[in-house]
Structures are given as structure tokens and as C-alpha cells.
Backbone as CSV, one residue per row, in Angstrom:
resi,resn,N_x,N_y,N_z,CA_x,CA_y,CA_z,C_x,C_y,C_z
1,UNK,-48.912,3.094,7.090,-47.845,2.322,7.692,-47.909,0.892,7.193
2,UNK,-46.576,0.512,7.388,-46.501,-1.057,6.612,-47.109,-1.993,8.227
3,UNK,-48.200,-2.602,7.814,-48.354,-3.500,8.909,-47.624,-4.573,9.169
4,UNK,-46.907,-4.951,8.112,-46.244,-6.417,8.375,-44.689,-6.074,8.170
5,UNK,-44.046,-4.867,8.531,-42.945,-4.259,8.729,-41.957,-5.053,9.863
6,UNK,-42.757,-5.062,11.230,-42.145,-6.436,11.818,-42.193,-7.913,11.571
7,UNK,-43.107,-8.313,11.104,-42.920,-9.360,10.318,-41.883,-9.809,9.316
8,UNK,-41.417,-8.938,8.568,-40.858,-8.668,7.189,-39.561,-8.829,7.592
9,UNK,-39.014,-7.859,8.936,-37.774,-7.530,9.014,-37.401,-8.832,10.537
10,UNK,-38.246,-9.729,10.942,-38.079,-10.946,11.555,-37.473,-9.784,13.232
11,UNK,-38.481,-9.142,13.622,-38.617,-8.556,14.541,-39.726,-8.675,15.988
12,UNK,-39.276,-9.076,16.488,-40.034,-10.001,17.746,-39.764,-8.705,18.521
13,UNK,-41.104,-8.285,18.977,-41.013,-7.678,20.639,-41.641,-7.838,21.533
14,UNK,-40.853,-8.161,22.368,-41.192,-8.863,23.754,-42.269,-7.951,24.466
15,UNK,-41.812,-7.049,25.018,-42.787,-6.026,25.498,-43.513,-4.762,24.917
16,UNK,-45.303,-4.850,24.921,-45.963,-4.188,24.458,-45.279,-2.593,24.614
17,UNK,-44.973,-2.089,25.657,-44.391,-0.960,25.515,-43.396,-0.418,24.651
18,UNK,-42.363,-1.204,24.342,-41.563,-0.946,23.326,-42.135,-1.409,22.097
19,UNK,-43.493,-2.010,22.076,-43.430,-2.227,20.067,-44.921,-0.815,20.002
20,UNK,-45.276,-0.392,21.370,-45.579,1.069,20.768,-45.129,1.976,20.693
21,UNK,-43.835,1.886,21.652,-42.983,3.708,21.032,-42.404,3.266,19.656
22,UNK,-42.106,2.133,19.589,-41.398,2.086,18.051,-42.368,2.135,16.939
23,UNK,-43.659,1.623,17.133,-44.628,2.602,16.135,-44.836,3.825,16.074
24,UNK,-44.941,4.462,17.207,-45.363,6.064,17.552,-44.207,6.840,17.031
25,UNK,-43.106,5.889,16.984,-41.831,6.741,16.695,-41.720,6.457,15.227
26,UNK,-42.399,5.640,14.040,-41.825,5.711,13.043,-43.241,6.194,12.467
27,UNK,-44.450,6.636,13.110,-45.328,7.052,12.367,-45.791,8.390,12.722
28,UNK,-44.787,8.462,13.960,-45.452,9.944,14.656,-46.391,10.137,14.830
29,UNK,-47.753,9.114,14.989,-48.675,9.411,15.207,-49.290,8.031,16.762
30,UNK,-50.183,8.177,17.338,-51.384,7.957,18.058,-51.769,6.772,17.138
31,UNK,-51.385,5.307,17.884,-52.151,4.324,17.529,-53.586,3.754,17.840
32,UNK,-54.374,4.417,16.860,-55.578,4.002,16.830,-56.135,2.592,17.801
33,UNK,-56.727,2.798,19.101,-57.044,1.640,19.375,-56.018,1.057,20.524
34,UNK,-55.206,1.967,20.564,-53.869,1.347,21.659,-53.971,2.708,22.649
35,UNK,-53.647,2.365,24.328,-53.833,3.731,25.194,-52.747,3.469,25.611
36,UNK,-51.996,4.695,26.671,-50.807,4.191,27.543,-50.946,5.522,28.471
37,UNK,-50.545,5.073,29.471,-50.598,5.642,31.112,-49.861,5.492,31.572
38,UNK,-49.062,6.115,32.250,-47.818,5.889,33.062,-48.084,6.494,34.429
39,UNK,-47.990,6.002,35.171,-47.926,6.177,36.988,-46.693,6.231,37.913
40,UNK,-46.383,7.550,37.982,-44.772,7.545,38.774,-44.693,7.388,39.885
41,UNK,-44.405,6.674,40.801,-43.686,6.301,42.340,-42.249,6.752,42.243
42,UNK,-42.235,6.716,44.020,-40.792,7.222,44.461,-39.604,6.354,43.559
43,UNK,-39.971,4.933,43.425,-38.634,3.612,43.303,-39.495,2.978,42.184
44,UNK,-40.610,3.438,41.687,-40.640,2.774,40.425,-41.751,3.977,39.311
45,UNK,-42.042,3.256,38.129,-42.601,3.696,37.301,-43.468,2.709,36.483
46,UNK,-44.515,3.303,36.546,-45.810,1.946,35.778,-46.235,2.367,34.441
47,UNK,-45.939,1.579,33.689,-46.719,1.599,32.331,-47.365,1.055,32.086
48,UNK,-49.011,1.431,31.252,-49.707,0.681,31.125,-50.360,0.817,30.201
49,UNK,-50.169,-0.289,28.378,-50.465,0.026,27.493,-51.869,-1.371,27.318
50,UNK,-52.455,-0.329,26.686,-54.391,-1.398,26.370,-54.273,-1.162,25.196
51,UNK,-53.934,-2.929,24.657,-54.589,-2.929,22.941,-55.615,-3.350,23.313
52,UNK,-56.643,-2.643,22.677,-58.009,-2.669,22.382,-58.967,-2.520,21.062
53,UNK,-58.372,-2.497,20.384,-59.083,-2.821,18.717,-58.051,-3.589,18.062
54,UNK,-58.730,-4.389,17.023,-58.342,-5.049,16.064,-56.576,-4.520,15.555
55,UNK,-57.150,-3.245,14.700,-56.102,-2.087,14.202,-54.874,-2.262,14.876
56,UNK,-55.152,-1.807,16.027,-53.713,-2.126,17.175,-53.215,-3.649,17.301
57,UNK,-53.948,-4.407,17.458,-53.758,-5.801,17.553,-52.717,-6.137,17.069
58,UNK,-52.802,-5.418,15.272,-52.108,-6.057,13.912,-50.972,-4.760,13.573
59,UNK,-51.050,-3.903,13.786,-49.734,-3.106,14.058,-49.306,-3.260,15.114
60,UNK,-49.386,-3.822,16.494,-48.518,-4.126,17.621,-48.335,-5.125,17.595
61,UNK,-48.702,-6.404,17.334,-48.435,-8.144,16.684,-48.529,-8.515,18.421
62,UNK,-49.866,-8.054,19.053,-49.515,-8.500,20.452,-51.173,-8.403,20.640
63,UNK,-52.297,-9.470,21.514,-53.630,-9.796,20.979,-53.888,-8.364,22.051
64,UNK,-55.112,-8.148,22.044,-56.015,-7.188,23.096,-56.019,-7.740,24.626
65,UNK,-55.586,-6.757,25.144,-55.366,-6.587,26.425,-54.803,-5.323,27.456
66,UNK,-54.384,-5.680,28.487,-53.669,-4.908,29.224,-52.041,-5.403,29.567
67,UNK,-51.046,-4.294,29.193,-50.120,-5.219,29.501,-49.101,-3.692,30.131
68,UNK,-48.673,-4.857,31.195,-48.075,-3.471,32.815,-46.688,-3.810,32.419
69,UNK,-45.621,-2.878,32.614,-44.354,-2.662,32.840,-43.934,-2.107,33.970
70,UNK,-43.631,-2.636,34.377,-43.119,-1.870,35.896,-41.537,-1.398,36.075
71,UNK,-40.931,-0.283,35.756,-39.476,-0.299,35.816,-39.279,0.127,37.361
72,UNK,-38.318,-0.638,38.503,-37.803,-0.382,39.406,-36.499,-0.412,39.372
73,UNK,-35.382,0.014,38.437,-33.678,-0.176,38.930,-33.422,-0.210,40.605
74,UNK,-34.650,0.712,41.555,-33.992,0.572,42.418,-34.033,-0.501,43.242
75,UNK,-34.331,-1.645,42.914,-35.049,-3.088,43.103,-33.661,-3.614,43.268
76,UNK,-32.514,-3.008,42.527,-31.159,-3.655,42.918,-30.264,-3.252,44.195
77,UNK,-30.857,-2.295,44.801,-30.491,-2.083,46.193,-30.702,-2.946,46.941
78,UNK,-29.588,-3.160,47.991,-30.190,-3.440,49.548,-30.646,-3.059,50.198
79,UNK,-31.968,-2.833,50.122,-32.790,-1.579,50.981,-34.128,-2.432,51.164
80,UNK,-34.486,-2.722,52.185,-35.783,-2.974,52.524,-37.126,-2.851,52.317
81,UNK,-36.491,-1.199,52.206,-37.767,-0.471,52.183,-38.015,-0.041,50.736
82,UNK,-37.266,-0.501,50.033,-37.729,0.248,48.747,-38.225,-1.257,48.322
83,UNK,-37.772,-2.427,48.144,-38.125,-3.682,48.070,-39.709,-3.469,47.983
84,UNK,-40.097,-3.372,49.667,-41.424,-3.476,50.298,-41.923,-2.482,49.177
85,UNK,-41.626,-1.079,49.134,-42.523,-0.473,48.111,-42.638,-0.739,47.311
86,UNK,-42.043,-1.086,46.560,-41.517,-2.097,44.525,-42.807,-3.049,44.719
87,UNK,-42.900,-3.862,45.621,-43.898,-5.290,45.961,-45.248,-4.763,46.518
88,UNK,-45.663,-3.357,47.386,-46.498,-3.004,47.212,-47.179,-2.824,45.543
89,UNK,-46.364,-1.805,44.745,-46.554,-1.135,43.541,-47.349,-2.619,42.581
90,UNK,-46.115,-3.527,42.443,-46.306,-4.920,42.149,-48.209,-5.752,42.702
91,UNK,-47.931,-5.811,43.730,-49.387,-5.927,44.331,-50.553,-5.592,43.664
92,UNK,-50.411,-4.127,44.161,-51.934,-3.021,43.402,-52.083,-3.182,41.759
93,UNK,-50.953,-3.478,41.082,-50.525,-4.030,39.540,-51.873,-5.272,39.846
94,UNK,-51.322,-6.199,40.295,-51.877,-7.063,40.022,-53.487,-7.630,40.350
95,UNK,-53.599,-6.601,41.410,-55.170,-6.730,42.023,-55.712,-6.200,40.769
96,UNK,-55.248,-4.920,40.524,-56.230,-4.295,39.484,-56.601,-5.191,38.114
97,UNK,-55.651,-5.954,37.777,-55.654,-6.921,36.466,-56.829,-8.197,36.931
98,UNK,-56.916,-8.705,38.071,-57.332,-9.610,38.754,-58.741,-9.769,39.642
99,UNK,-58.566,-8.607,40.209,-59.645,-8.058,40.684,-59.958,-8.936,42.369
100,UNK,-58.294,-9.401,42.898,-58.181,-9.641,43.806,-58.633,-8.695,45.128
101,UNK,-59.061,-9.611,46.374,-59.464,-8.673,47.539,-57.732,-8.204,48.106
102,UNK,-57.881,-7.502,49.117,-57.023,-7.210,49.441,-55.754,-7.846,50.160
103,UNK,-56.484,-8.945,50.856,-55.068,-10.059,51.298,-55.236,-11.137,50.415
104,UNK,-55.198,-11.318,49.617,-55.260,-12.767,48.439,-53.917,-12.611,48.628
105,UNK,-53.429,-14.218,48.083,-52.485,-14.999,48.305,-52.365,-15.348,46.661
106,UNK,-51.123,-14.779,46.186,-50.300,-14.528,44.933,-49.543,-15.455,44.843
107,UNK,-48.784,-16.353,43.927,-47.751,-16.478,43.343,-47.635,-16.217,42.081
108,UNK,-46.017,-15.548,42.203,-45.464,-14.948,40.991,-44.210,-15.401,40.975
109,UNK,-44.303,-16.092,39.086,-43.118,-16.627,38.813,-42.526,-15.564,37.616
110,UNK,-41.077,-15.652,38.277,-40.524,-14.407,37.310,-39.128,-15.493,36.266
């Protein structure tokens, strides 16, 4: 694979999740060094891709880490209760990255 393919073609991606299906999708293969997990809830869905070697680093143009996607569309309801669950989901996201106790006091700027 061309490593500097996004580079070349002046291709910025914002989120780690989409610059690995668009590798996986033009190499058909399992990026060495990159994992992904997905966790389904009722009102949302968690992704969670770990660059973790070099290799991945420089075919995903994004450094080593963990990086969460959280899709909720249903976050555009007026519903309370799906809110509260979305911000639970959100929460446990973030303890786990953090390694917060259980009532820590968050701000999140979106």
C-alpha cells in the first residue's frame, strides 16, 4: 500500500474510524497494529479504534492511541430518557479513557 496516498491526494481525516475503513477498504486487509471494537446500545453505538504500532501510526496519519466514536442519531429526539442513556454511554467512554472514579466531575466541550 501507498503510505503517503493521503498525503499525496491532500486528504485529511478527521476521525480515526473512517481513515480505517478507508484503508481496510482499499487494501482489504487487517491493519497491522490498529484494533477496532464496536459496542452496541439501545440509542447508541461505540467504536473503538487503538493505533498501537508505528505501521498504523503512518498508514492512519493519526499518532497511537485510543480514539472512541460514539454514534447516537437518537440524541436528536426529545426524549429524556434516551439523552440520559447517550450521557450514561458518554460517561463509561470516558472513565475508561481516564480512569475516573465513579462520581468525578467532567467537563466536556463539544
Amino acid at each position: 500500500m501507498d503510505l503517503n496516498f493521503f498525503k499525496n491526494n491532500n486528504i485529511n481525516i478527521d476521525l480515526a474510524i473512517e481513515a480505517q475503513e478507508i484503508v481496510r477498504g482499499k487494501t482489504g486487509q487487517e491493519i497491522p497494529g490498529c484494533a477496532m471494537d464496536k459496542e452496541t446500545y439501545t440509542n447508541a453505538t461505540v467504536t473503538i479504534v487503538r493505533i498501537q504500532e508505528q505501521y498504523a501510526v503512518e498508514i492512519m496519519g493519526k499518532p497511537v492511541g485510543n480514539y472512541v466514536t460514539i454514534e447516537a442519531p437518537a440524541i436528536r429526539e426529545n426524549n429524556k430518557q434516551v439523552h440520559q442513556d447517550i450521557a450514561e454511554i458518554l460517561g463509561k467512554q470516558l472513565a475508561s479513557l481516564f480512569n475516573l472514579p465513579e462520581h468525578a466531575n467532567v467537563l466536556v466541550l463539544v
